[in-house]
C-alpha positions in Angstrom: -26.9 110.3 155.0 -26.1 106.6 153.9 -27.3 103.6 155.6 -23.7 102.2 154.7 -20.5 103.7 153.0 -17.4 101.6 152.2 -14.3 101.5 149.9 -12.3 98.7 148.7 -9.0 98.9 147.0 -8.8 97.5 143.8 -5.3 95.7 142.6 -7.0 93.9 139.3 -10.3 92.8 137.5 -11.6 91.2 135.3 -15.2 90.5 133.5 -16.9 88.0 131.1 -20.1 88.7 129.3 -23.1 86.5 128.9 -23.4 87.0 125.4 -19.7 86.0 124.1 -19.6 83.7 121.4 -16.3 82.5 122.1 -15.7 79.5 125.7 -13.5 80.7 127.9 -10.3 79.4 128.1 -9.9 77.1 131.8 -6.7 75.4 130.4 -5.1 75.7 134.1 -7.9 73.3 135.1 -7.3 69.5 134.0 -9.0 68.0 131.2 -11.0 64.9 133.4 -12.4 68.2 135.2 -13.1 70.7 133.1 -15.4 68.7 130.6 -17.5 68.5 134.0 -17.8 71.9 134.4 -21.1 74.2 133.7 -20.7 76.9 131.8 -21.4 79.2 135.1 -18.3 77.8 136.8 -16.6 78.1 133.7 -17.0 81.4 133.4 -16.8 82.1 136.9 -13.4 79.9 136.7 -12.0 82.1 133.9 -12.1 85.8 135.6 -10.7 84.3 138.9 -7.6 83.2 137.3 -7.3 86.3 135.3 -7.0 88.2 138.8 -5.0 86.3 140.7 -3.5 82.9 138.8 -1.0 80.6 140.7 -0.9 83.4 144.1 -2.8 82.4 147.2 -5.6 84.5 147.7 -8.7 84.2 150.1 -12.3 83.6 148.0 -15.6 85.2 147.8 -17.7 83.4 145.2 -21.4 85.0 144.7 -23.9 84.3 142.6 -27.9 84.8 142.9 -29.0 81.2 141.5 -25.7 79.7 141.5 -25.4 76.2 139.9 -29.7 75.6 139.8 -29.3 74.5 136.1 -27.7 71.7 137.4 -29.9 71.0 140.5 -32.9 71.6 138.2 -31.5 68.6 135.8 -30.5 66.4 138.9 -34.2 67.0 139.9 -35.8 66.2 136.9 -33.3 62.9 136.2 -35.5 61.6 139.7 -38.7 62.4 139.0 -37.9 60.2 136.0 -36.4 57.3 138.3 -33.2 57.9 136.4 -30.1 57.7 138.3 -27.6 60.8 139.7 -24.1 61.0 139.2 -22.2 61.5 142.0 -20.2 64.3 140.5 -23.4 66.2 139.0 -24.2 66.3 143.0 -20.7 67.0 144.0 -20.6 70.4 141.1 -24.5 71.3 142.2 -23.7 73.3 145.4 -23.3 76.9 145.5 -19.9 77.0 146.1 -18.7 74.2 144.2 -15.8 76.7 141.9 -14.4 77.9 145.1 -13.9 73.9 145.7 -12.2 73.5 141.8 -10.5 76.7 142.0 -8.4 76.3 145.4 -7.7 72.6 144.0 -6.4 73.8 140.6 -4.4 75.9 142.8 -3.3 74.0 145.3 -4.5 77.1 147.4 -6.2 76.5 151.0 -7.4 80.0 151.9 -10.5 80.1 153.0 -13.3 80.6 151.2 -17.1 81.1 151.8 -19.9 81.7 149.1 -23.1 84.4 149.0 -26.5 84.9 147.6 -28.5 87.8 148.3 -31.3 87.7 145.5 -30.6 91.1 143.2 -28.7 92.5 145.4 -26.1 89.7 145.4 -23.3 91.1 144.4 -23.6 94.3 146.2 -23.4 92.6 149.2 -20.9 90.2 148.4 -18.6 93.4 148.1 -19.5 94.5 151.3 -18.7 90.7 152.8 -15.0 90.9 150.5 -14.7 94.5 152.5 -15.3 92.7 155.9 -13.0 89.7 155.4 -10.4 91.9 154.2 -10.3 94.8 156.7 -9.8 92.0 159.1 -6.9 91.0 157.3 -5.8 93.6 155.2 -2.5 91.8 154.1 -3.8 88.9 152.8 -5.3 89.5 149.2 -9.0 88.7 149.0 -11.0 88.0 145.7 -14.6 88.6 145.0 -16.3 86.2 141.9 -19.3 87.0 140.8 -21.2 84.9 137.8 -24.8 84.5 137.3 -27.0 83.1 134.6 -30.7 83.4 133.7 -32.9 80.5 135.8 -34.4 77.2 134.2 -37.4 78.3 132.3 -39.4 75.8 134.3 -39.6 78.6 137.0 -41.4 81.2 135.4 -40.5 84.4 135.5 -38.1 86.4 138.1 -38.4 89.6 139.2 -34.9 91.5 138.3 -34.0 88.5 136.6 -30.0 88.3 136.0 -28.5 88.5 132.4 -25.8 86.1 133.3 -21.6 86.6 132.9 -19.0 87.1 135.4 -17.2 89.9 137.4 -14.3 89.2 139.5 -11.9 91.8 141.7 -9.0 91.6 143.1 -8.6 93.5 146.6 -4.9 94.0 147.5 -3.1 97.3 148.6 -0.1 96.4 148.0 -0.5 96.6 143.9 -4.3 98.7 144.2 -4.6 100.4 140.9 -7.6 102.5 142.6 -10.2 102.6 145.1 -14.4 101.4 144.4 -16.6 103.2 146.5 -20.0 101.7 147.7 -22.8 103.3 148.6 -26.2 102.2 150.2 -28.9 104.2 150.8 -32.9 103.9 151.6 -33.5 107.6 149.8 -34.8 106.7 146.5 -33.0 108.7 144.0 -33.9 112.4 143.0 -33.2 112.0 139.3 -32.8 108.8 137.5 -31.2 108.8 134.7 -32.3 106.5 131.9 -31.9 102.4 132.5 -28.7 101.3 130.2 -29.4 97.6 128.8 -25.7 98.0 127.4 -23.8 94.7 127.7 -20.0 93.8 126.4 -19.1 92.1 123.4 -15.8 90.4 124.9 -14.2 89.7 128.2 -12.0 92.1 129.9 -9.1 92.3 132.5 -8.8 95.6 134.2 -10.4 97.8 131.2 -11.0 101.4 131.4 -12.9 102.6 128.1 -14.9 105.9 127.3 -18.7 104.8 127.4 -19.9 103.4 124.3 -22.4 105.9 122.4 -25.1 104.1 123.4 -24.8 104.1 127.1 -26.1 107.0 128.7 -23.0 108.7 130.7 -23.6 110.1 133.8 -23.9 114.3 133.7 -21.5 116.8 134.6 -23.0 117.0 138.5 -21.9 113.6 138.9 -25.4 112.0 138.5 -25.1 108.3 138.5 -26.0 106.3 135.3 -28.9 103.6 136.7 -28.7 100.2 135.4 -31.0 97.4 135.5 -28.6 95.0 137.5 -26.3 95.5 139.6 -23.6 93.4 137.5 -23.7 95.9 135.0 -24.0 99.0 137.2 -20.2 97.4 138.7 -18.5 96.9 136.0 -19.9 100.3 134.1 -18.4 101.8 136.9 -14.9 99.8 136.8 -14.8 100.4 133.0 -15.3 104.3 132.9 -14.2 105.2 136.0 -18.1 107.0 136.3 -20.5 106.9 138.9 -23.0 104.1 138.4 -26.1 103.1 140.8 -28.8 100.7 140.7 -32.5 100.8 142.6 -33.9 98.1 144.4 -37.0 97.7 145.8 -35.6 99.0 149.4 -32.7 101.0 148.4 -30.6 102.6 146.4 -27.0 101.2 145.7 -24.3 103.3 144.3 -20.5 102.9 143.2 -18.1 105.4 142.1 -14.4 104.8 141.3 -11.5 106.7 142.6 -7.9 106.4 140.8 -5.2 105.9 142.8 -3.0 108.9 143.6 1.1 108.0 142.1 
């Protein structure tokens, strides 16, 4: 049996890949702020708006390292006896898109901000579940954006590959339903590890799997992924089972269309 099963209805999404050539497009943030902006809360910035633009909407903003690129350079610029801006410090916190997002918006809906190692974002769609089974009439949006760590701190165990997820949970427009799984049980058969990223951003996609991905098989085995970024949105884009392993337990998402 699972440790924890829960579903969460899914109005809209929207991704961003690490490796896109092209800068997203933040024109609904003003000019004196966006040139301040890192490219993670850029990122992060762009698949929030594509969910939910001008309507209010409660905030979940993940992310395993969060802005440490910009902590990292703070850090350095005073061991050099060089001094901080104020607005470097002010964009360095974890949460600091949530802050420029419900500004750009004018929205003030709460909003809080998670990190949970590699299993991040797993968790931080069980936290949007909690929030928004308390209030189920009030939309609530999950962002997710990572990027790789400063090389000055070596190497990371299930290092991120970077990009951005973001869903939109609201029943009164849900398109479909994702489930999430957790369990301790390792699984049975793992299918191979797909290293499969996008090639451009997308907004509530649903494509056949690229030839090659490995798709899941006919029993409904899960495809396994190296991260759990990419085991979500494999999931959201194919509408098949995905899952990804951790050192403790086994995380698994499957999508469910939503009966007309």
């Amino acid at each position: 049996m699972p440790d924890l099963h829960w579903t969460v209805p899914v109005a809209r999404w929207s991704s961003w890949p690490a490796a896109a050539s092209a800068a997203p497009d933040i024109g609904f943030i003003e000019p004196i702020v966006r040139r301040r902006l890192s490219t993670l809360s850029r990122v992060a910035l762009k698949v929030a708006h594509d969910c939910v633009a001008q309507n209010a909407a409660r905030v979940v903003f993940a992310s395993r390292h969060g802005e440490l690129r910009r902590t990292t350079d703070i850090l350095r610029a005073i061991s050099a006896g060089e001094p901080v801006s104020p607005t470097a410090f002010s964009l360095s916190v974890l949460n600091a898109m949530t802050g420029v997002f419900g500004i750009a918006r004018g929205d003030r809906s709460a909003a809080s901000a998670i990190s949970a190692g590699a299993e991040t974002l797993g968790y931080a769609l069980l936290e949007a579940h909690a929030q928004y089974a308390t209030q189920p009439d009030s939309p609530m949006l999950l962002v997710y954006a990572d990027e790789p760590a400063d090389p000055a701190y070596g190497t990371i165990e299930d290092e991120v590959p970077g990009g951005a997820i973001a869903i939109l949970l609201d029943s009164e427009t849900v398109t479909g339903e994702l489930a999430c799984v957790v369990s301790r049980a390792d699984l049975r058969e793992s299918p191979p590890v797909s290293q499969t990223t996008a090639a451009e951003g997308r907004v509530g996609e649903r494509e056949s799997a690229p030839a090659s991905e490995p798709a899941a098989s006919e029993g409904n085995s899960p495809t396994v992924f190296a991260t759990q970024s990419q085991a979500v949105q494999h999931c959201l884009e194919t509408g098949l089972p995905a899952a990804w392993q951790g050192a403790g337990a086994t995380w698994h998402w499957s999508w469910h269309d939503r009966a007309a």
